[in-house]
N, C-alpha and C positions, 0 to 999 in steps of 0.2 A: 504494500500500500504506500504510495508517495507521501512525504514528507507533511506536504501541505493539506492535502486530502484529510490525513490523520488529526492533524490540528485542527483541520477545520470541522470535524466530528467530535472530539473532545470539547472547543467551546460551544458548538450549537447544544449538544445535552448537557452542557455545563447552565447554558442560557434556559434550557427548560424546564429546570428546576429551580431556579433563581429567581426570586420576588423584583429585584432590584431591573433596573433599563441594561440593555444589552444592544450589542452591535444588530444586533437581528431583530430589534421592535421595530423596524422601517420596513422589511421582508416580508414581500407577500404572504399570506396565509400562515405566517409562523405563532401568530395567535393563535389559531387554529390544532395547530400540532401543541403546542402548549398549554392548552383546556383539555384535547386530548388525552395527554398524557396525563395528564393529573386527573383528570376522568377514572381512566383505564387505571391508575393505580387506587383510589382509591374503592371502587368496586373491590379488585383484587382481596383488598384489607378486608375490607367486609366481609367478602366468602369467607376469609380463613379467622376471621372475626366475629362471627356472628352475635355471639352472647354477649360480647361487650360493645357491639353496638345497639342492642338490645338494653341496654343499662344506661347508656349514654345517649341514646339517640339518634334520629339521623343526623341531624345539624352538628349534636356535639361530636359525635363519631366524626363524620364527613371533615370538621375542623381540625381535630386531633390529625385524624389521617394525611391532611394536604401540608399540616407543619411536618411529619413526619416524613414524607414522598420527599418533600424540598432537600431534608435535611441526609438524608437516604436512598438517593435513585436508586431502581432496580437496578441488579446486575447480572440478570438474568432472563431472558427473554419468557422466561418460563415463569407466569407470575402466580401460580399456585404456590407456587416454593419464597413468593417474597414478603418481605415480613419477620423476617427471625429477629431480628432486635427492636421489633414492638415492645417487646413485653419490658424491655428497659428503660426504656425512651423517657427520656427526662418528661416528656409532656404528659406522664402521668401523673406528677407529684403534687399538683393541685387539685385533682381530680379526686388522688386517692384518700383527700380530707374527709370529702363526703360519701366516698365507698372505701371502707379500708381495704380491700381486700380485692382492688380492681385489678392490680398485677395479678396476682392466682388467679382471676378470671382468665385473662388474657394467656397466661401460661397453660393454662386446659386446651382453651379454644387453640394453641398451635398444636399441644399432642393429639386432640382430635383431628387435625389437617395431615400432620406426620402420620398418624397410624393409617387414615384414607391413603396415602400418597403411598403408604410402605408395598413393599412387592409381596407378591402371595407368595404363602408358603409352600414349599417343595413337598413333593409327591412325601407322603409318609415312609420311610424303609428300618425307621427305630424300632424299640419296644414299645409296649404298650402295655398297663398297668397292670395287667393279669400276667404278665410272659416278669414279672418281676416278682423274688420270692422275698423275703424279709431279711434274709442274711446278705444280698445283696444290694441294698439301698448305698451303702457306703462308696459302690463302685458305681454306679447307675447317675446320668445327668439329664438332667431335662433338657429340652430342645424347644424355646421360646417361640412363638409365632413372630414372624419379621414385624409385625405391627405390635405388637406387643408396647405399651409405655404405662409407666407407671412415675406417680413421682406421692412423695408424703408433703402436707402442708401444714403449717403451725394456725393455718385461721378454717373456719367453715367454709371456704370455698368451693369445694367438692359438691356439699351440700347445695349450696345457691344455684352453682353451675347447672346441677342437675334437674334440679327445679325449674330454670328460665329455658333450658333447653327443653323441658316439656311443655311451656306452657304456664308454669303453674308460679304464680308469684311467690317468692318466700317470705314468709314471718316477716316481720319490721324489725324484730329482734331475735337471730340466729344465736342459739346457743355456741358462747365462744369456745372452739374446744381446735384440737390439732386431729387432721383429717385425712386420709389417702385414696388415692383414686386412680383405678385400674381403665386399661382402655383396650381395648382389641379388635382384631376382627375375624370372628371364627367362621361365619357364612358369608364374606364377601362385604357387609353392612356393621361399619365400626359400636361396636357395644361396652356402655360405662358400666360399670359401679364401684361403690365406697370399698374400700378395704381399710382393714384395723392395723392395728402398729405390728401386729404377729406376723399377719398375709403380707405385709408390705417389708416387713426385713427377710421373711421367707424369700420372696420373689426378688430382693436384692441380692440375696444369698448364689442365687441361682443363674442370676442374671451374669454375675462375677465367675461363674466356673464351678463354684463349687456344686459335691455329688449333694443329691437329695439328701443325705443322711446329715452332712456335716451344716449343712443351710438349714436345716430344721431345729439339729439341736443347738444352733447358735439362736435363733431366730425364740428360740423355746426358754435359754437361758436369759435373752435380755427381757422377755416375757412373764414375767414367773406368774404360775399359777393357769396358765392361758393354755388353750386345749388346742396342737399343732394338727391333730388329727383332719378336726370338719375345717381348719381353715387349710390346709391340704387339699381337700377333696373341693371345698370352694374355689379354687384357684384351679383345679381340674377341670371343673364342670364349666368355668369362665371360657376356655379356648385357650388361655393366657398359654401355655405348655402344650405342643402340638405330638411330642413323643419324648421317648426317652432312649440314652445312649449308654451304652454298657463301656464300660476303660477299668483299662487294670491300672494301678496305681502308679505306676513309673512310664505311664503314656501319657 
C-alpha cells in the first residue's frame, strides 16, 4: 500500500471518530460516513449490550455508546466481537452512583455474546459418567463446552441480570449478597443460571486442569459443611462439562 494512501486512511478514520473539525468537514458526503459509522457502532453495542441498555435507556445507552465508539474505534470489521472494554470505560463511573452494580451488568451481557460467538463443541469421543468408577475420579478430567463462562460476583448482579433478561423487573431492593453465574450453550441456544461459591470454585477447579477429584475436594474444603455431590450433578445437568478425559498422572 503507498505511502500516502496509508496516511490518508489512518486520518480519515482518525477524522470519524473525532468530535472536533477535521481536514474532511468540507468532503462531500463524509458527514454521511461519519453518522454512519457511529450508527453502525452503536447498534453493534446494543446487540452485545442489551440488558444495560435496558437499564439505561435508549438515549442514555445511545450517549454512553457514541462517547465510547469516539474514544474506541472498532478494530475489527467484525462488530459482534467489538466492545470488550465496555465494561471499563471510565463513562460508567457516574452512572454507577445510581446502579451500583452496572459494570457486573455489562460484564454478563459480554459473557452472554462470548458464549453465543464460542465455537460448538467437538463430536463427543470422552467418557461419560457411567464408563467412570469411583477409584478413578482422581485420574478423570472434565472437558468444558467451548462456551462455557462462568465468573463469581461480590454484588447481586446475576440476580438482576437475570430478571431484566426475562422480563421481569427486580425488587427496588436486591438483597446485597456475593453471586455467581454460569453460562453455556448445550443445545445450540446460550443458557444462564446462579451458581453458589461450591459450583463456582468447582468449575474453577476444573476449568485450570485439575482431575474431578482434586477440584472437588478443594472446592469442598474452602466450602465447609457444603454438599459437592448435587452441586456436581448441577453442573452436569447444566451442559457446563460436555465429557470426560481419563490421564494417568505423569501425562
Amino acid at each position: 500500500m503507498p505511502a500516502n494512501l496509508a496516511a490518508f486512511q489512518r486520518a480519515f478514520a482518525k477524522a470519524m471518530v473525532s468530535r472536533g473539525a477535521s481536514e474532511f468537514d468540507r468532503s462531500p458526503g463524509f458527514a454521511v460516513y461519519r453518522n454512519n459509522a457511529t450508527t453502525s457502532a452503536i447498534e453493534a453495542l446494543a446487540g452485545i449490550y442489551p440488558t444495560l441498555r435496558k437499564i439505561l435507556g435508549d438515549s442514555g445507552f445511545s450517549a454512553m455508546a457514541r462517547d465510547f465508539f469516539r474514544s474506541n474505534p472498532p478494530q475489527s470489521p467484525v462488530l459482534a466481537e467489538y466492545g470488550e472494554g465496555m465494561v471499563d470505560y471510565a463513562g460508567f463511573d457516574a452512572r454507577c452512583a445510581r446502579f451500583p452494580y452496572l459494570a457486573d451488568i455489562a460484564a454478563i451481557d459480554r459473557m452472554q455474546i462470548e458464549s453465543h460467538l464460542a465455537d460448538d463443541a467437538p463430536d463427543e469421543i470422552g467418557m461419560h459418567l457411567g464408563q467412570v468408577s469411583d477409584d478413578e475420579w482422581v485420574k478423570v478430567f472434565a472437558v468444558l463446552h467451548p462456551a462455557t463462562r462462568f465468573r463469581w460476583f461480590v454484588t447481586p448482579a446475576p440476580s438482576a441480570w437475570l430478571a431484566l433478561r426475562g422480563d421481569t423487573i427486580p425488587d427496588a431492593v436486591l438483597p446485597w449478597r456475593a453471586e455467581g453465574i454460569l453460562l453455556t450453550r448445550p443445545d445450540g441456544a446460550v443458557e444462564a443460571m446462579l451458581i453458589d461459591q461450591l459450583e463456582y470454585l468447582l468449575l474453577g477447579g476444573l476449568a485450570r486442569g485439575e482431575s474431578v477429584a482434586t477440584a472437588a475436594i478443594a472446592a469442598a474444603v474452602a466450602s465447609p459443611g457444603a454438599d459437592i455431590g448435587p452441586a456436581f450433578e448441577r453442573l452436569l445437568g447444566s451442559g457446563a462439562m460436555r465429557c470426560f478425559e481419563k490421564k494417568e498422572k505423569d501425562q
